[in-house]
Structure formats: structure tokens, C-alpha cells
Biopython code that builds the backbone (N, CA, C, O; Angstrom):
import numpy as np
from Bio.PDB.StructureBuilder import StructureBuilder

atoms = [
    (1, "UNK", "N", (-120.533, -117.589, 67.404)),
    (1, "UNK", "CA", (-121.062, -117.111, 66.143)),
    (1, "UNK", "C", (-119.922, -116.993, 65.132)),
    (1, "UNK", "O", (-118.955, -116.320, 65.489)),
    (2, "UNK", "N", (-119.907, -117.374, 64.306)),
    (2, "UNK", "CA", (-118.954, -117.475, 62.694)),
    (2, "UNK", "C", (-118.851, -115.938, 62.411)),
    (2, "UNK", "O", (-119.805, -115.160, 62.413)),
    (3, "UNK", "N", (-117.501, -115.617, 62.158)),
    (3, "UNK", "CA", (-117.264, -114.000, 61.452)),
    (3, "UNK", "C", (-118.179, -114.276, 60.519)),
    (3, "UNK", "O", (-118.774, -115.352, 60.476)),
    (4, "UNK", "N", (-118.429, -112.919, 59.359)),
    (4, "UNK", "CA", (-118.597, -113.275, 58.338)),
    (4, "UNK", "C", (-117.625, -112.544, 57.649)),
    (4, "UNK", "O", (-116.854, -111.697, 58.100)),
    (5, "UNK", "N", (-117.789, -113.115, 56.094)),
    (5, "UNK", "CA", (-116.377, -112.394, 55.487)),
    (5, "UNK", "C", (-116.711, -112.084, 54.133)),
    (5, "UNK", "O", (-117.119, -113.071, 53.521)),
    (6, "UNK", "N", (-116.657, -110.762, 53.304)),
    (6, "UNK", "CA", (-117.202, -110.018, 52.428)),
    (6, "UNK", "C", (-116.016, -109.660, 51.567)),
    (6, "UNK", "O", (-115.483, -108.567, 51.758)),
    (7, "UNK", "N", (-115.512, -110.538, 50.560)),
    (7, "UNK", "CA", (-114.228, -109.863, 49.479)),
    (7, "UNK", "C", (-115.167, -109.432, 48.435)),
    (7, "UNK", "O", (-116.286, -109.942, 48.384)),
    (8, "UNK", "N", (-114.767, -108.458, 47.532)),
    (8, "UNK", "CA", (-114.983, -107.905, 45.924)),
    (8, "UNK", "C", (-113.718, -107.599, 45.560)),
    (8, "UNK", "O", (-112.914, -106.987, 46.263)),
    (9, "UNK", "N", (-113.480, -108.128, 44.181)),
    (9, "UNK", "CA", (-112.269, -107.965, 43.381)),
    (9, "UNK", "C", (-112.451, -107.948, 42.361)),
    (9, "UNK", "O", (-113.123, -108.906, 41.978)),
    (10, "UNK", "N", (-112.046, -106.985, 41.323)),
    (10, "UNK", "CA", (-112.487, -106.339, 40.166)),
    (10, "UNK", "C", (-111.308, -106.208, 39.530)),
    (10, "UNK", "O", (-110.408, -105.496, 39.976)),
    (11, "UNK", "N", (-111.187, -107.105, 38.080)),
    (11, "UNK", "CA", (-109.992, -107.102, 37.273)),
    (11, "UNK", "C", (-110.424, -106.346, 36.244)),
    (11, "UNK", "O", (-111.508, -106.460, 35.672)),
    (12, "UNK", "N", (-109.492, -105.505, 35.995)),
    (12, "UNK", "CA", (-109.768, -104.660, 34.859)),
    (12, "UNK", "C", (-109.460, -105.313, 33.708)),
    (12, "UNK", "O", (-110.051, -105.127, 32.644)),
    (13, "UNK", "N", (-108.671, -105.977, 33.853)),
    (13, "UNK", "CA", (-108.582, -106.691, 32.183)),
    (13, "UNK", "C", (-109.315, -107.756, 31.373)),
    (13, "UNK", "O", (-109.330, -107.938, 30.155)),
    (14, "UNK", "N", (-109.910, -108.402, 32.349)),
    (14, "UNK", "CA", (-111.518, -109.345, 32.087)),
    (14, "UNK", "C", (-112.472, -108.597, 32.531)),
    (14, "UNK", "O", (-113.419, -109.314, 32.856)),
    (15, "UNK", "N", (-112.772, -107.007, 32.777)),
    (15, "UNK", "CA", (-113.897, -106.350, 33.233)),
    (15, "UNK", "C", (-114.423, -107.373, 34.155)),
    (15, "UNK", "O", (-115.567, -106.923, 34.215)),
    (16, "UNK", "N", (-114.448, -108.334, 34.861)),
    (16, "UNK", "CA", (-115.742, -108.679, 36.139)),
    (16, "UNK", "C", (-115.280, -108.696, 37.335)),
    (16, "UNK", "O", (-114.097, -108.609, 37.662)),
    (17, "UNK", "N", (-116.349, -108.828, 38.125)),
    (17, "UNK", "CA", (-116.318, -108.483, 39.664)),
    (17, "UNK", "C", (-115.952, -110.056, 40.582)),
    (17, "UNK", "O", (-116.738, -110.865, 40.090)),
    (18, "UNK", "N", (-115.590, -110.369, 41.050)),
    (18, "UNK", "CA", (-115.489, -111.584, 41.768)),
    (18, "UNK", "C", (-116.042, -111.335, 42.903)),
    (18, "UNK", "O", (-116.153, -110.114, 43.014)),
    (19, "UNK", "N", (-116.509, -111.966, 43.948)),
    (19, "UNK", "CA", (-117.117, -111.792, 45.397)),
    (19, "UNK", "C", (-117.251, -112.883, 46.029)),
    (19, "UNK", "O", (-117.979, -113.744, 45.534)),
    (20, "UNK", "N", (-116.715, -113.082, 47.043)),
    (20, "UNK", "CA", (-116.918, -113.894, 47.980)),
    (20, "UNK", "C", (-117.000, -113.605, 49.656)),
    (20, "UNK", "O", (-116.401, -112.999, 50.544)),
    (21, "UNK", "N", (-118.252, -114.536, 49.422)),
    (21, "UNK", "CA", (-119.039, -114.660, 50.690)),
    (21, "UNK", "C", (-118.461, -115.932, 51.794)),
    (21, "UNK", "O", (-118.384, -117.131, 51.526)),
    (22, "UNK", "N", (-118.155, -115.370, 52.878)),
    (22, "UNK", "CA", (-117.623, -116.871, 53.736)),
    (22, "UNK", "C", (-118.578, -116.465, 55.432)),
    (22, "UNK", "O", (-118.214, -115.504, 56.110)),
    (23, "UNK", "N", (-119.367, -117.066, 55.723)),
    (23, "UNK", "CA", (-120.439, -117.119, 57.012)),
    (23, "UNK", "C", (-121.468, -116.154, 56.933)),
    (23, "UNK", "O", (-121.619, -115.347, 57.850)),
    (24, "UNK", "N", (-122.406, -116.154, 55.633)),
    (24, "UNK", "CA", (-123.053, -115.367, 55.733)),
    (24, "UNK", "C", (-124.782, -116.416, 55.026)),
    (24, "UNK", "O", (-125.207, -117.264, 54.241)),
    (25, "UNK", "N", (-125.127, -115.395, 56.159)),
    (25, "UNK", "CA", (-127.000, -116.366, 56.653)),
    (25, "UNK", "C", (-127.695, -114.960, 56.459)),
    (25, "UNK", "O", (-127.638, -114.040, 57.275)),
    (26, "UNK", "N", (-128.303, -114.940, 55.354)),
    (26, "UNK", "CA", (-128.703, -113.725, 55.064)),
    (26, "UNK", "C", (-129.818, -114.368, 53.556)),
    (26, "UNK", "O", (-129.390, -114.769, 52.473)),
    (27, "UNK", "N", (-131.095, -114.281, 53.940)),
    (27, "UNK", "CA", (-132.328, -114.027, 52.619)),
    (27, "UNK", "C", (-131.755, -112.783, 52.049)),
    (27, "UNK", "O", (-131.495, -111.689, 52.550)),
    (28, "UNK", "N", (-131.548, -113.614, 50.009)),
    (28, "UNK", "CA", (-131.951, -112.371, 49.250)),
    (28, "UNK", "C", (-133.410, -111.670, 48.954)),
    (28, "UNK", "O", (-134.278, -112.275, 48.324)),
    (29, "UNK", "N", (-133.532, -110.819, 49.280)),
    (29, "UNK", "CA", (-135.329, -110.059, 48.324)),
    (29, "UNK", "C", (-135.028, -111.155, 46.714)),
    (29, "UNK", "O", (-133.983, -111.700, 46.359)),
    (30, "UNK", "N", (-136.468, -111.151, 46.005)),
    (30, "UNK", "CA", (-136.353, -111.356, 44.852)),
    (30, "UNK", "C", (-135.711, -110.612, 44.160)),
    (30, "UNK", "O", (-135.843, -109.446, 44.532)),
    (31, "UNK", "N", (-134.796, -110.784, 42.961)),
    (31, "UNK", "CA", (-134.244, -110.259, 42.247)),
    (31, "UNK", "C", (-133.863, -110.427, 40.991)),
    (31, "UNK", "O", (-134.284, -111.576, 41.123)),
    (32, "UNK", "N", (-133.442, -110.398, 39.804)),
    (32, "UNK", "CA", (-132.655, -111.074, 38.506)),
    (32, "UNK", "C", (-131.954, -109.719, 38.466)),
    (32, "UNK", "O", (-132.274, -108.622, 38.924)),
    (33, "UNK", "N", (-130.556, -110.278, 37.550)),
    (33, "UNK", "CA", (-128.975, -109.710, 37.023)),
    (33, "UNK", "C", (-129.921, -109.846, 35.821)),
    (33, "UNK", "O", (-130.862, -110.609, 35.603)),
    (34, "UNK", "N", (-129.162, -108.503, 34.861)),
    (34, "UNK", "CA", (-129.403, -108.491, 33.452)),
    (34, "UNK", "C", (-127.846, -109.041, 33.118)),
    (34, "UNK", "O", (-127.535, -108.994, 31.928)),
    (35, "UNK", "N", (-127.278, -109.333, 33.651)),
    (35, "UNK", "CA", (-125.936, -110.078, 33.120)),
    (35, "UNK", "C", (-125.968, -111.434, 33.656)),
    (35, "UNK", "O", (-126.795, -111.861, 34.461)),
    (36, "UNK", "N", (-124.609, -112.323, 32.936)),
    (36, "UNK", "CA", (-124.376, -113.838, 33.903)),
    (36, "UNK", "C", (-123.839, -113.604, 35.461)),
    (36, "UNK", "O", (-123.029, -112.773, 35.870)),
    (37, "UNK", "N", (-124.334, -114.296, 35.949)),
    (37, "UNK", "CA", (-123.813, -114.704, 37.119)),
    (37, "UNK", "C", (-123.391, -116.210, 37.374)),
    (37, "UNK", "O", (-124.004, -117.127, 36.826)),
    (38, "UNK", "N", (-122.404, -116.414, 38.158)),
    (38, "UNK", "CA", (-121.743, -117.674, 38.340)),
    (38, "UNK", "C", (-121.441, -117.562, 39.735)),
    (38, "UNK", "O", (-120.826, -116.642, 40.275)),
    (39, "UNK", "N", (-122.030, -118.795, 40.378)),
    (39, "UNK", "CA", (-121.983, -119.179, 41.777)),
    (39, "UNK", "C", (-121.663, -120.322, 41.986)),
    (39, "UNK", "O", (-122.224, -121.251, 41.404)),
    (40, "UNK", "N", (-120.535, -120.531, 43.006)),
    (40, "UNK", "CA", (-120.425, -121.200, 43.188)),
    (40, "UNK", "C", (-119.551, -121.715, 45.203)),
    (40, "UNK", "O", (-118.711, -121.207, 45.945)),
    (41, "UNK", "N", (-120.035, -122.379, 45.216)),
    (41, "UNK", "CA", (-120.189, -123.159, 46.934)),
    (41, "UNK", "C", (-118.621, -124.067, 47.633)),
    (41, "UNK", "O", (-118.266, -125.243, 47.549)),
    (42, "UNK", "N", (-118.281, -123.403, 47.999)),
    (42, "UNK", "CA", (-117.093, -124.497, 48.428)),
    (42, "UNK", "C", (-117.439, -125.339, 49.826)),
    (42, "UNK", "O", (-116.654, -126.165, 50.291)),
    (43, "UNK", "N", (-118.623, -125.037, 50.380)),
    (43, "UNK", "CA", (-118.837, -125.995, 51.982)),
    (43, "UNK", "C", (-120.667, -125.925, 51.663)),
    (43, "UNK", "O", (-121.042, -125.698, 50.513)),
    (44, "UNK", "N", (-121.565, -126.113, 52.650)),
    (44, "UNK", "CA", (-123.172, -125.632, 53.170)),
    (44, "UNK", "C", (-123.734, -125.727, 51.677)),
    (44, "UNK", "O", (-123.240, -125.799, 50.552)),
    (45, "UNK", "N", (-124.967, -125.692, 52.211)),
    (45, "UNK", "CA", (-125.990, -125.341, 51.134)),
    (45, "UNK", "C", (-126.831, -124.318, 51.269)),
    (45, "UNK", "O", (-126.859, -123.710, 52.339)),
    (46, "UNK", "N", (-127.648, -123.961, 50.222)),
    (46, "UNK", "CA", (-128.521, -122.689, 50.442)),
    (46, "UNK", "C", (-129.858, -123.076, 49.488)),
    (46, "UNK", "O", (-129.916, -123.972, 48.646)),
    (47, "UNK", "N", (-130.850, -122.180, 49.856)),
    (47, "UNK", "CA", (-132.136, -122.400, 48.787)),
    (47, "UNK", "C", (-131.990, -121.529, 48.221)),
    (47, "UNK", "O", (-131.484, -120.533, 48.738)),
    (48, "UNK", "N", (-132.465, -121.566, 46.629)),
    (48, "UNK", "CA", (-132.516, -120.909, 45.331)),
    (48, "UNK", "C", (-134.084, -121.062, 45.288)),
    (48, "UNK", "O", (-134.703, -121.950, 45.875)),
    (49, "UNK", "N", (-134.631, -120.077, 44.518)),
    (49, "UNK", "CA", (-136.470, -119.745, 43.941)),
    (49, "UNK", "C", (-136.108, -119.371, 42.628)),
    (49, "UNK", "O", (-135.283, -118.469, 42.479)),
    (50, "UNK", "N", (-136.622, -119.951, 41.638)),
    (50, "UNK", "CA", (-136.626, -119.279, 40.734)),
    (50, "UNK", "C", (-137.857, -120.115, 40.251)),
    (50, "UNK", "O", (-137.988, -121.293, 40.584)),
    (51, "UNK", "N", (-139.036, -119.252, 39.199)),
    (51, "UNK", "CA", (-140.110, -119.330, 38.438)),
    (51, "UNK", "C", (-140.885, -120.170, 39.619)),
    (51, "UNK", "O", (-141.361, -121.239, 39.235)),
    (52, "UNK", "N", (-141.081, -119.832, 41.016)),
    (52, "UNK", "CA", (-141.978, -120.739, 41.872)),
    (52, "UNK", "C", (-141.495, -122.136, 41.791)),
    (52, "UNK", "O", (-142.359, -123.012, 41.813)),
    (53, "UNK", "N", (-140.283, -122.473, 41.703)),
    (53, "UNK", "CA", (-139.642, -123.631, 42.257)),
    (53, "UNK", "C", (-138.253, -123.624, 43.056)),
    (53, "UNK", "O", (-137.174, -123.199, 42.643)),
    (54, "UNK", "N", (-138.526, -124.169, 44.234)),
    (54, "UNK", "CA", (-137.332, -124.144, 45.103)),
    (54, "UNK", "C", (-136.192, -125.224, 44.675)),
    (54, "UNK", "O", (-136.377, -126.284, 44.076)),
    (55, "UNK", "N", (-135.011, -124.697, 45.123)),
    (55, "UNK", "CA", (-133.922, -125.603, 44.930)),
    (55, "UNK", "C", (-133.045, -125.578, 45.841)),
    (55, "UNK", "O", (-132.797, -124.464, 46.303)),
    (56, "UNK", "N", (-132.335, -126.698, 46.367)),
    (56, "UNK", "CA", (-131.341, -126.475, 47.541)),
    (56, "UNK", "C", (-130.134, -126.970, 46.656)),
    (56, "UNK", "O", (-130.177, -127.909, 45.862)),
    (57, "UNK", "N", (-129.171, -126.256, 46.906)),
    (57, "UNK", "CA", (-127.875, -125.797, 46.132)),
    (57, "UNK", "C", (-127.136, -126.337, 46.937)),
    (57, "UNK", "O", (-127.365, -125.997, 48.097)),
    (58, "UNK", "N", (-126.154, -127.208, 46.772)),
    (58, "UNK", "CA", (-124.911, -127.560, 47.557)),
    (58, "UNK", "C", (-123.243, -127.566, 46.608)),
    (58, "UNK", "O", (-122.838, -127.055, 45.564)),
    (59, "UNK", "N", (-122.856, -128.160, 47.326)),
    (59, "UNK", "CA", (-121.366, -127.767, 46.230)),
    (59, "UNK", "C", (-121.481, -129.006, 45.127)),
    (59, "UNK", "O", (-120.832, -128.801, 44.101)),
    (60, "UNK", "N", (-122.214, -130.270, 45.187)),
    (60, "UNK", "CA", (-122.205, -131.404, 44.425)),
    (60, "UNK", "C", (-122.492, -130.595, 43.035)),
    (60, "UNK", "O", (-122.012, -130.988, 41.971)),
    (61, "UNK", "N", (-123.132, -129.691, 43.109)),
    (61, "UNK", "CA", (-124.209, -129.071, 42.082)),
    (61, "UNK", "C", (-123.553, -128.674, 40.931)),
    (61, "UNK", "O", (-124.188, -128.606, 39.879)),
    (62, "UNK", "N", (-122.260, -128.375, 40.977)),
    (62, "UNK", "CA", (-121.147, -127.892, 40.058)),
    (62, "UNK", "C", (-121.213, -129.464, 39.000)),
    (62, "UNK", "O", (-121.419, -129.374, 37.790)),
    (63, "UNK", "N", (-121.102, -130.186, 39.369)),
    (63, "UNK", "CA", (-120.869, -131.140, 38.289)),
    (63, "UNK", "C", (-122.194, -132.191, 38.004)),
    (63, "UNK", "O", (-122.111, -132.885, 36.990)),
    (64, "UNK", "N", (-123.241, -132.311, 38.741)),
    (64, "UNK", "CA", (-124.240, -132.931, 38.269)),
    (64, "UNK", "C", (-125.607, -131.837, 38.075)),
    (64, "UNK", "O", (-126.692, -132.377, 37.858)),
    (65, "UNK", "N", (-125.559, -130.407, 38.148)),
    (65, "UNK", "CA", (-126.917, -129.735, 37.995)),
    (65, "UNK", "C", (-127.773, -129.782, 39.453)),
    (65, "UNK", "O", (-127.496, -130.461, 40.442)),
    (66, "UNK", "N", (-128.567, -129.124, 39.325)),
    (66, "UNK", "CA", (-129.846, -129.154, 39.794)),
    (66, "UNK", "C", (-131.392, -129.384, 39.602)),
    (66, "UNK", "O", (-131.983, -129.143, 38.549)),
    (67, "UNK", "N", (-131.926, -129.838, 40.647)),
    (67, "UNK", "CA", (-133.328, -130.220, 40.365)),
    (67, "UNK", "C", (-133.629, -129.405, 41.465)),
    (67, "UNK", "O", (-132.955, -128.792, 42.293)),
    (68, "UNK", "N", (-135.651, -129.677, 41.101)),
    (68, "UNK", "CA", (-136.124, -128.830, 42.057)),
    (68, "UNK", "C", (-136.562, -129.906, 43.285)),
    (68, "UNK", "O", (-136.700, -131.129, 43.315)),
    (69, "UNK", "N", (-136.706, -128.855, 44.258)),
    (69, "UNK", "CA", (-136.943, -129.593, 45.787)),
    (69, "UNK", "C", (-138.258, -130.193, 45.783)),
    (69, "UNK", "O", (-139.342, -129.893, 45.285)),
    (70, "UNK", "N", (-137.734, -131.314, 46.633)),
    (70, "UNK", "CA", (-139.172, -132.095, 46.590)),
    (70, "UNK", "C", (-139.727, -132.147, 47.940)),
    (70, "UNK", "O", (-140.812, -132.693, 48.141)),
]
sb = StructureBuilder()
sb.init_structure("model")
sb.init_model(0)
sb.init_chain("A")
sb.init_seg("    ")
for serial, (resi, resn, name, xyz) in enumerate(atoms, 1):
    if name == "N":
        sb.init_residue(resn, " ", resi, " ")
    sb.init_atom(name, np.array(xyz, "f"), 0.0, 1.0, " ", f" {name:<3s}", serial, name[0])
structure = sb.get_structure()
């Protein structure tokens, strides 16, 4: 079984939080941020829901977008 691995790092001088996730297999509940969020994948993929359309997220996704799953 893969550790999993949980950083948060919080710069005070750009106020935001950084976080990274490394072996973690875990459903979010539904949810929305009233702020931006920025994600992003360095290995695997994962599914995204948003407005009743699924999306599978991989690291390609950084430079060509996403579509929804077919």
C-alpha cells in the first residue's frame, strides 16, 4: 500500500495556502471554494463533477484543457 503524504504551506507574503497531496484515494463530498483554486497533477488521474458532467483530469490537462467524459 502507497504512504500517503499531506503538506500545507502558507506564505504570508502572497497570503495563500499551498497543499499537496502525494497517494491519496479518497472521494470529495460535493463542494465549491468561494475563492480560486488551482490544481494541479504531477503523475494519475482523477474524476472531477461539476454542473452534472464528469471529467477525468490527468496531468496533460495543464496545457490543452478539459472536456467532459464520454
Amino acid at each position: 500500500m502507497k504512504k500517503e503524504v499531506r503538506t500545507v504551506v502558507y506564505d504570508d507574503e502572497l497570503h495563500i495556502e499551498a497543499y499537496r497531496f502525494e497517494g491519496i484515494v479518497q472521494p470529495f463530498p460535493n463542494h465549491f471554494h468561494e475563492y480560486y483554486v488551482i490544481g494541479f497533477m504531477e503523475d494519475g488521474e482523477r474524476i472531477l463533477s461539476c454542473k452534472n458532467q464528469e471529467y477525468t483530469i490527468t496531468r496533460e490537462h495543464l496545457s490543452r484543457g478539459i472536456s467532459p467524459k464520454r
